[in-house]
C-alpha positions in Angstrom: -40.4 45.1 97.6 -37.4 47.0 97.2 -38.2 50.7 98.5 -35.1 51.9 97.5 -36.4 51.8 94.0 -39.6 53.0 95.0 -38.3 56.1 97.2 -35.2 56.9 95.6 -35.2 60.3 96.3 -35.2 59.9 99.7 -32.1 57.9 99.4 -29.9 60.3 97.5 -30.9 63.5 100.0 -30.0 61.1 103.1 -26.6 60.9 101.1 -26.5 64.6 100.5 -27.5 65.7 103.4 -24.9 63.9 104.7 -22.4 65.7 102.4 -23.8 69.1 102.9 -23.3 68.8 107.1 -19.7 67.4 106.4 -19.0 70.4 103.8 -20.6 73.0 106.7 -18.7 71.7 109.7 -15.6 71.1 107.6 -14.7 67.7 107.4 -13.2 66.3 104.1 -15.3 63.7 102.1 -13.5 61.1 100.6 -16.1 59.4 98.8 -19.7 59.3 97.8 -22.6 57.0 96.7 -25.8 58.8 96.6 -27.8 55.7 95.1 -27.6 51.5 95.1 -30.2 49.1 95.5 -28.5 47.8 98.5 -27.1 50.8 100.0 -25.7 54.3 99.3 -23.1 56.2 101.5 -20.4 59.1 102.3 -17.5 58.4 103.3 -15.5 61.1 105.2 -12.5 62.0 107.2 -13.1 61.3 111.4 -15.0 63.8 112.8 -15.1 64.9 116.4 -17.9 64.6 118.7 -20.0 67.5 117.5 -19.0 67.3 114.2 -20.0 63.8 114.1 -23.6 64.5 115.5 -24.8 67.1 112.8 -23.4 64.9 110.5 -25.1 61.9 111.4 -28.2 64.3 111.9 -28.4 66.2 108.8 -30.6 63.8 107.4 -33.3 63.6 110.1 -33.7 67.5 110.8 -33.3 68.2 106.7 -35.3 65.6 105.5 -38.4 65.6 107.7 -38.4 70.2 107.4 -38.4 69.3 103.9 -40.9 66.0 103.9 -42.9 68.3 105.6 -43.2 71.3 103.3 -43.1 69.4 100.2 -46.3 67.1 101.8 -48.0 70.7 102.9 -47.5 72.0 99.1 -48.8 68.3 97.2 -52.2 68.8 99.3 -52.4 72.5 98.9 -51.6 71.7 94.8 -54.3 68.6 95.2 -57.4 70.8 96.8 -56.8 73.0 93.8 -57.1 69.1 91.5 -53.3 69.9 90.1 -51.8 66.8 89.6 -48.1 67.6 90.2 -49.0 67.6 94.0 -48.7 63.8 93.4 -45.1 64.2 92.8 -44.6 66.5 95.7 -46.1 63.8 98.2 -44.1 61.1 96.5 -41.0 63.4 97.0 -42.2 64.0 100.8 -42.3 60.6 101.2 -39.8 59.3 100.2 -37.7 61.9 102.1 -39.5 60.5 105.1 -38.8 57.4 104.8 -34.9 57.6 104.4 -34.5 60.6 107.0 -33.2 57.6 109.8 -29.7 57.7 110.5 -28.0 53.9 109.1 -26.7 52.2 112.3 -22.9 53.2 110.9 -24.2 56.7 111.1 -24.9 56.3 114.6 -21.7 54.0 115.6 -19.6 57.2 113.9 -21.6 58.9 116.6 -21.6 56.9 119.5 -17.5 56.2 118.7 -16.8 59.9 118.3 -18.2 60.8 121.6 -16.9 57.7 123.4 -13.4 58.6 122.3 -13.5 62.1 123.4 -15.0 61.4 127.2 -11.9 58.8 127.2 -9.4 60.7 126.2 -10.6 63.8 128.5 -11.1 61.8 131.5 -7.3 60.6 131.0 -6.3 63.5 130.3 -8.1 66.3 131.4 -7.2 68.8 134.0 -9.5 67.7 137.5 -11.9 70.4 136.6 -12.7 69.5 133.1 -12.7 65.6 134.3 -15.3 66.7 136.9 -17.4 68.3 134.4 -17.3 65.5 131.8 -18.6 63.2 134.8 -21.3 65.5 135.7 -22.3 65.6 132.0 -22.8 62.0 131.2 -26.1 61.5 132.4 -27.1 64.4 130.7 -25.2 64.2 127.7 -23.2 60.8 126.6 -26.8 58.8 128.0 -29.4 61.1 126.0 -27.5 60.6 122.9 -27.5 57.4 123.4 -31.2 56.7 123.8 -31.7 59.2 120.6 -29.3 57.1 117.9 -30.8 53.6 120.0 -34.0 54.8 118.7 -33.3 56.1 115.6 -31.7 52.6 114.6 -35.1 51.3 115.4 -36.2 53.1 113.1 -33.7 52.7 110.9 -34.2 49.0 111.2 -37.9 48.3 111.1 -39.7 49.0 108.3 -43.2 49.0 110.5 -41.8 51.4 112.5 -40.6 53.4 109.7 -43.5 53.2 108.0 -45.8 54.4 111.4 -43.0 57.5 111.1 -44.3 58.1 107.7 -47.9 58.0 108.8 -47.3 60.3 111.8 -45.7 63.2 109.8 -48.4 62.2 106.7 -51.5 62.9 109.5 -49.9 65.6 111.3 -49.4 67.9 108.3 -53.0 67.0 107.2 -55.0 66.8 110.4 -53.1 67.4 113.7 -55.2 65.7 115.9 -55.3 62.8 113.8 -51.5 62.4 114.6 -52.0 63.5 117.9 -54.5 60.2 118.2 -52.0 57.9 116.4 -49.1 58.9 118.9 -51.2 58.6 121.7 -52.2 54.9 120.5 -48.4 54.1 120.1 -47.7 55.3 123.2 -50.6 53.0 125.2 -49.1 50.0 122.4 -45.3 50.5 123.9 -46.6 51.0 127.4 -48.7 48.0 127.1 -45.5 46.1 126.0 -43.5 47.4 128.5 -45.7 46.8 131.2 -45.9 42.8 130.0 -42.4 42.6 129.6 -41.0 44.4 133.1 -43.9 44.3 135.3 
């Protein structure tokens, strides 16, 4: 099943919300794709650290504000028995399921903040070296973790799809999601537990 034919629209806001954080933080775009069967992209100028991170954000924090309003109108439109909320939850959908950041996305990222502890540990004054050494378990690590898991995401379509569900059950019953989440989390502690002791 191709799903980018399926959820297109998800596709092409990944793409612009990827163009819309590059336009805000000001970094030049040299080329876009918002739509292929295969893949779809932005290409831009290099971005610093921070830069980099609301670019390779955008599409996360946009697209799941907007899954979520757009899945919170289809069911208020549905009560009422109009039919367009269908096309509302298909359009909250789909943004759902393309809100991951691509593993690119992340290595821009990752690369972006590597580079600038590197070159400020080289050649930073002692003060600022001290403070970017003191920050790395707090910042550089954490970030890390975040894109790690948002590949996952990214990369399994289960996974993915248990995103989908979560949002899907928190906008229409909270502690429906609330239940889910908790089952995942007794699933990954389960698997953790068998795998490290």
């Amino acid at each position: 099943m191709n799903y980018s034919i399926i959820f297109f629209p998800g596709m092409i806001f990944h793409e612009l919300s990827h163009l819309i954080a590059c336009l805000l933080v000001g970094v030049k775009v040299k080329k876009v794709k918002f739509f292929g069967l295969s893949e779809a992209y932005v290409v831009h100028e290099k971005a610093n650290a921070l830069k980099s991170v609301i670019i390779t954000l955008a599409p996360f924090i946009l697209g799941n504000a907007i899954a979520f309003y757009f899945l919170s109108f289809s069911f208020r439109l549905l009560f009422f028995s109009d039919i367009s909320g269908f096309f509302f939850l298909w359009l909250g959908l789909s943004f759902l399921y393309y809100c991951f950041p691509s593993d690119h996305d992340a290595s821009n990222t990752f690369n972006a903040f590597k580079e600038f502890y590197s070159n400020n540990l080289v050649k930073g004054n002692l003060i600022v070296k001290l403070l970017l050494v003191i920050s790395i378990p707090f910042v550089f690590f954490p970030l890390f973790i975040i894109l790690g898991l948002l590949i996952l995401f990214n990369f399994s379509r289960l996974i993915r799809l248990f995103w989908v569900v979560f949002i899907f059950a928190l906008v229409f019953n909270e502690p429906i999601a609330f239940e889910i989440l908790d089952f995942f989390a007794f699933l990954f502690n389960g698997i953790g537990t068998f795998l490290f002791g």
